[in-house]
N, C-alpha and C positions, 0 to 999 in steps of 0.2 A: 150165545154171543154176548158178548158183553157191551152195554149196552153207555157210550162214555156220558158221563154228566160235565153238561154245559153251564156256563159262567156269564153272568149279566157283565157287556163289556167294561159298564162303572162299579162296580161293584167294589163298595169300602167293610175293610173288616171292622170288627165289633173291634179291637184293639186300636184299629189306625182312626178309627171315626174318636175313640176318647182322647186318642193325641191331638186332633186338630182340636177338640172343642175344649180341651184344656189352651192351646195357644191361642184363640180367638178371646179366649178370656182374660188371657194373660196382655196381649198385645192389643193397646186402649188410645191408640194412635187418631184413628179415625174418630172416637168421641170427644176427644179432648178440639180437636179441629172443627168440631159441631157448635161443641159447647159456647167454644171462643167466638164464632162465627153470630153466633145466638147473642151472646153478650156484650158484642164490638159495639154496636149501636148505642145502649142507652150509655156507657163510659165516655164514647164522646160527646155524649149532650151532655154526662156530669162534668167533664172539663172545661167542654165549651160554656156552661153556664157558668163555672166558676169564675174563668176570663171574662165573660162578657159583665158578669156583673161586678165583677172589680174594676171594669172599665166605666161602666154606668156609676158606681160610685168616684171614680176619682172625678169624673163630671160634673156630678153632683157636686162637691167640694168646691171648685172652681167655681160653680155657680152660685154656691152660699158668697163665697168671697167677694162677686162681682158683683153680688146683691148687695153685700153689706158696705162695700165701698162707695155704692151708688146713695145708699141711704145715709151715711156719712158725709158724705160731700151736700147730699140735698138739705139734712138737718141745720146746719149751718147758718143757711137761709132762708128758713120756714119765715122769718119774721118781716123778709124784704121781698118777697114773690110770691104772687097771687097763688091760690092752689091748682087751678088746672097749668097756668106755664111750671107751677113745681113740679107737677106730674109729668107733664113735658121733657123736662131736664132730666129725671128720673129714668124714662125710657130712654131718651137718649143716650147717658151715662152707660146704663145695660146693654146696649146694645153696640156700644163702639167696644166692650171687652168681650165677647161671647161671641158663639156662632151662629148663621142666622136661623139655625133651629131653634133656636131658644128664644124664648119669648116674655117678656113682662108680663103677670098678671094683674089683677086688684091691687093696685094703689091706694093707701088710705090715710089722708095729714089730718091730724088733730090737731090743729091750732091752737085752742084753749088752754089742752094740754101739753102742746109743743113735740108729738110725738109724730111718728113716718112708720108705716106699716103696710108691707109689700112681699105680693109673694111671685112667683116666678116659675113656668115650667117648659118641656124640652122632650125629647125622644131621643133615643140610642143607639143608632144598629146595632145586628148584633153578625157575630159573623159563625162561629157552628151551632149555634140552637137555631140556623134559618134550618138545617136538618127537621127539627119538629116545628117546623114552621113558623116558629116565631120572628120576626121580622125586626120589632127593636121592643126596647125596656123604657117604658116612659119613668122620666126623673122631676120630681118638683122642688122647691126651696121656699121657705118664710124669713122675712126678718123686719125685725122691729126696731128700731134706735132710737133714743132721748141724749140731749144732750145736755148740760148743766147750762150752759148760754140763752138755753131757753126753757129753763127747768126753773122749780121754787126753790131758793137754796139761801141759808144764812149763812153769811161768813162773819168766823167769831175772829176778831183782832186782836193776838194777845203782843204785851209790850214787855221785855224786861227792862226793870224797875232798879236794875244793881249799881252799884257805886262806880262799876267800869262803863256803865253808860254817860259817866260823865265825864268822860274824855273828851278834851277840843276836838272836836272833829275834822280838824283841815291842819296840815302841818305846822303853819305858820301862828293858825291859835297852839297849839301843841309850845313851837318856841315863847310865845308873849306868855302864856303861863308859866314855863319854867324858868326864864328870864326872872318873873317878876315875884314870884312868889313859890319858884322849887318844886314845883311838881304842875304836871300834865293834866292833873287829874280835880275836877271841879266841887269836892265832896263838900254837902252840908256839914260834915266833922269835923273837926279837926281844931288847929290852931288858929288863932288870928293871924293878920298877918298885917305889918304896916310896907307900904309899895309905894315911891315916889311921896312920902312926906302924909303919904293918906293911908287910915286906917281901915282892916275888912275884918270883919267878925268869922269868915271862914273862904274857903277856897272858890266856892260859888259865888259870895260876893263881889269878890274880883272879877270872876268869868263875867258875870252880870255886868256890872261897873265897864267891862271893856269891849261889851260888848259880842263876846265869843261864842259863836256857835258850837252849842257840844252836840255828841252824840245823840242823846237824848231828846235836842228839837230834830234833829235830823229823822230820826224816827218818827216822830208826827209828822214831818213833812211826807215823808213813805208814806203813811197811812192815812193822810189827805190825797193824795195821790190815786190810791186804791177807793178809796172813795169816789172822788170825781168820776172812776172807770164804773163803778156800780150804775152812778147817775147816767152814766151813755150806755151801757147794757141793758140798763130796766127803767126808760126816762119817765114811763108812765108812773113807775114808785108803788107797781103790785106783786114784783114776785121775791125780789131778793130784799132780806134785811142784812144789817152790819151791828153786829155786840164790838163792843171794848170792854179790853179785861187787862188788868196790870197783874204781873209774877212777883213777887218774891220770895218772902219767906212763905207766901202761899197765894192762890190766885182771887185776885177782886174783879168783883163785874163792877165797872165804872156805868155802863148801857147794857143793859137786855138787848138781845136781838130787833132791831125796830125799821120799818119802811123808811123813816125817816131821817134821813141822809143830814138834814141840817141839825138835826137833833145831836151826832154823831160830831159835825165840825164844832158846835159848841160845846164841849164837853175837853175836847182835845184842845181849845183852846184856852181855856180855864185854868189857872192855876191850883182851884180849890178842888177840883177833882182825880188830880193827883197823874195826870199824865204829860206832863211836862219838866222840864228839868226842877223847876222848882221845888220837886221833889225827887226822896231816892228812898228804894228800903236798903237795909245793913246788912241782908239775908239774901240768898236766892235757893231756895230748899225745892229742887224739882220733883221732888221725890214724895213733895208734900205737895207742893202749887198743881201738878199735875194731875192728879186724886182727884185735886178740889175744883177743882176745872173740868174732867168730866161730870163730876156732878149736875153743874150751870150748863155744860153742853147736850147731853144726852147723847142717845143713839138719833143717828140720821136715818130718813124716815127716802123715801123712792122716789121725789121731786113733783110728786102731780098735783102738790095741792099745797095750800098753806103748811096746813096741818101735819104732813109730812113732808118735809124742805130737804132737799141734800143738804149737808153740812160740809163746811171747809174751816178749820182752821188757820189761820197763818199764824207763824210763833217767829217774832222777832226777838232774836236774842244773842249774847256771847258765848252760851252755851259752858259756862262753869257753876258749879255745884261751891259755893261761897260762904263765908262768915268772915269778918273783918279779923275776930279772934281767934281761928281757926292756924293764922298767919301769926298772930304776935304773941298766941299765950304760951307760955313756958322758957320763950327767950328772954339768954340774957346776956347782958355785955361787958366785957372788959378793956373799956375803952372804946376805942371803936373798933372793937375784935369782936365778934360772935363766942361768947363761951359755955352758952345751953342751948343746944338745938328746940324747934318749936316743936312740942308733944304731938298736935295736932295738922303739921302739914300733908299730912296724907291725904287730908281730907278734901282740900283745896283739889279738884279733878273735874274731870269731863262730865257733862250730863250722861247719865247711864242710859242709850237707847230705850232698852225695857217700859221705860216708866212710860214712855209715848203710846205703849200698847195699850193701856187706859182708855184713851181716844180711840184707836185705831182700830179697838178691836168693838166697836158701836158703831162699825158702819161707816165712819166719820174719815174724811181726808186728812193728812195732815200735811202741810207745805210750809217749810222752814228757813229762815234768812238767818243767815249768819254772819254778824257786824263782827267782823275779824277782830278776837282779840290781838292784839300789838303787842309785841316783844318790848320791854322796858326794862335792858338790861343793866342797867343803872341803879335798879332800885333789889334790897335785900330781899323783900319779902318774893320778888315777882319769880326772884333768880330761885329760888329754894320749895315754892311751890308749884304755879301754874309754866314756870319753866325748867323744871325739873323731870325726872322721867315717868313712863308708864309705871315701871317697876317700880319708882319709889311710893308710887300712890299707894300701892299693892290695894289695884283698884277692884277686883273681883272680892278681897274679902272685904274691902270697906265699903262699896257700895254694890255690888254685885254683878258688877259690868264685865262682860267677856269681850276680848279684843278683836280684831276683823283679823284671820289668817291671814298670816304673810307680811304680817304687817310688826317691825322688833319691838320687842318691852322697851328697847331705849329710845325708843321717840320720844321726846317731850312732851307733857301734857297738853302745853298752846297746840302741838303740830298735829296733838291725836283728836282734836276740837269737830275739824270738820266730819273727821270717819263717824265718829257719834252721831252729832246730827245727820248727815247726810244718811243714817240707817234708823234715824229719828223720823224720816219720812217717810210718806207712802209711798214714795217711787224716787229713785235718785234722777228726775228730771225735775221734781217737786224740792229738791234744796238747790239754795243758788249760796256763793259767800260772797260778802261784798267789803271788802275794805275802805274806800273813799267814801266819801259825803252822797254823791252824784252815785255811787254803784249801790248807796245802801237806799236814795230811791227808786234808781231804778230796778233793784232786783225785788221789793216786793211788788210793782207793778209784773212786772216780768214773771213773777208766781203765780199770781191772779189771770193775766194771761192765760200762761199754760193751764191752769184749770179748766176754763172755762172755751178753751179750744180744744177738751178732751170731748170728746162721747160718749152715753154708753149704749152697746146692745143690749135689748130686754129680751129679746127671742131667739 
């Protein structure tokens, strides 16, 4: 009998068992869903920390800000309020811009030094790294500020010295001059002139004789001005000095830098020392006076001490690059017709920017006033140099000055005056122009001002 063979009821063939365990290998469904699962975690703590701490820093950011506006506004006053109500005001400040997590820290006013040093800190929530339990990001801030108003600082006063500073300075001197003797202009050179039955050996003698204010005392008047503000900024007469220095054909220290403020009005008031109308130079070579003027200035030094003072220039000037002969050499006339153009009018042009980098680039401020040269279109020489065009200068190959974009070759030379200087300075809030009498004192007060209502941060 035969005897039938029985079958286990699971029973996989040797065949069927190698197809499934080729598909289990094949199909990675279930590890990939492990894997991810495995992995989900720390990906949102690296995002969530990436958020959170781009949020802790834009914090931070704000907080420097609020710190440093606070210590700004309190440097100010370092010199009028005791040190714990400045620290007072300090926090306070901090604390009407920020949130109330945030906190002032260590306050520290150096008086001697005129310096505010504060730092500041705060916490951050966070919102997915509370996953790994972190809870917030603590954020802190430092800052430091000095300001020049209460820093050691020499201000060097330079005067240009040029024949256009001897314009009457007020219209109606302006008419009594040409009226009486044909020209505007008050030069030690020139012709004689007999005016009303009386004789003047030159064109200043007249001004003098009738008493006309030119430009050139107007400019002392400025700079007695700026004075006086020295004497109420630093009445003690310890931290700021005042140099006088005259331009022309190159620059003269009239005063070294000196505490002494009266030293400074006698010297301005002196005819023999060369900063009043009474004199003039026949040059104004910026190109040269500049050089020679950082020389006498140096690099400015970080305000904590005598020894190293911030430095500020102010440059009173018309801002043209001059020679008398520049104008007249090569002309000639046929009649009173023009029949040889002048060789050298090109030369007659704007101060070339550039040369100010001398100073500027030692540290040093430079703040610039600009006594409007005047249109005198009356006169040959004015019409064919300083009122003639950029392009006729062909100012980049004669002096190597590059124009402000945007700005056409056919401007005028007078009209391209202020672009120069105003790039002649260290900040175009640092140049003012002042045409009148009354605008050319008060814009270098108004210079001086603005310096010394700047501040700087050290930290």
């Amino acid at each position: 009998m035969l005897v039938p063979t029985l079958k286990p009821k699971h029973f996989i063939s040797r065949d069927h068992f190698l197809k499934l365990s080729r598909a289990l290998l094949v199909n990675r469904s279930g590890n990939v869903a492990i894997v991810v699962a495995l992995s989900l975690v720390p990906m949102i703590l690296a995002v969530g920390a990436s958020l959170d701490y781009i949020r802790a820093y834009n914090v931070r950011q704000r907080m420097q800000s609020d710190l440093d506006a606070a210590l700004i506004a309190a440097v100010k006053q370092i010199n009028t309020s005791d040190t714990d109500a400045l620290k007072q005001k300090i926090a306070d400040w901090f604390s009407t811009q920020v949130e109330s997590s945030y906190s002032i820290g260590d306050i520290e006013i150096d008086t001697s030094n005129h310096k505010i040093t504060a730092s500041a800190s705060g916490i951050v929530p966070t919102t997915l790294m509370k996953i790994a339990d972190i809870e917030n990001i603590p954020v802190s801030v430092a800052s430091s500020v000095k300001g020049p108003a209460t820093s050691y600082l020499n201000v060097y006063i330079v005067i240009d010295k040029s024949p256009s500073m001897l314009l009457a300075a007020t219209t109606a001197g302006q008419q009594t001059m040409y009226n009486g003797i044909g020209c505007q202009f008050a030069c030690h050179t020139g012709d004689a002139h007999t005016a009303g039955g009386v004789s003047y050996v030159n064109n200043y003698a007249y001004a003098h004789a009738k008493g006309i204010k030119l430009r050139a005392d107007v400019a002392v008047d400025a700079v007695n001005e700026v004075i006086d503000m020295i004497d109420e900024a630093d009445s003690s007469h310890e931290r700021i000095k005042v140099g006088l220095y005259s331009l022309g054909d190159t620059s003269t220290e009239v005063l070294a830098p000196t505490l002494e403020t009266s030293d400074a009005r006698k010297r301005l008031s002196d005819d023999s020392y060369g900063l009043t109308s009474a004199t003039s130079t026949n040059y104004t070579f910026f190109d040269v006076a500049l050089p020679a003027l950082q020389q006498k200035v140096g690099s400015g030094g970080d305000g904590s001490s005598l020894a190293k003072p911030l430095k500020l220039v102010l440059l009173l000037t018309d801002g043209v690059q001059s020679k008398r002969e520049w104008v007249t050499d090569g002309v000639t006339w046929s009649g009173s017709k023009m029949k040889t153009a002048g060789s050298s009018w090109n030369k007659v042009a704007p101060i070339n920017p550039d040369w100010c980098a001398y100073l500027k680039n030692q540290s040093n401020t430079m703040a610039v006033l600009y006594t409007e040269y005047l249109p005198i279109t009356t006169d040959w020489g004015y019409n064919n140099t300083v009122g003639s065009t950029m392009s006729s200068a062909n100012w980049r190959s004669t002096w190597g000055g590059v124009m402000d974009s945007g700005v056409s070759a056919n401007i005028t030379r007078r009209d391209y005056i202020p672009y120069a200087l105003a790039d002649c300075a260290s900040s175009k809030s640092l140049f003012i122009s002042a045409s009148s009498s009354t605008d050319i004192v008060a814009g270098l007060s108004a210079l001086f001002t603005q310096y010394l209502a700047s501040v700087r941060l050290t930290q």
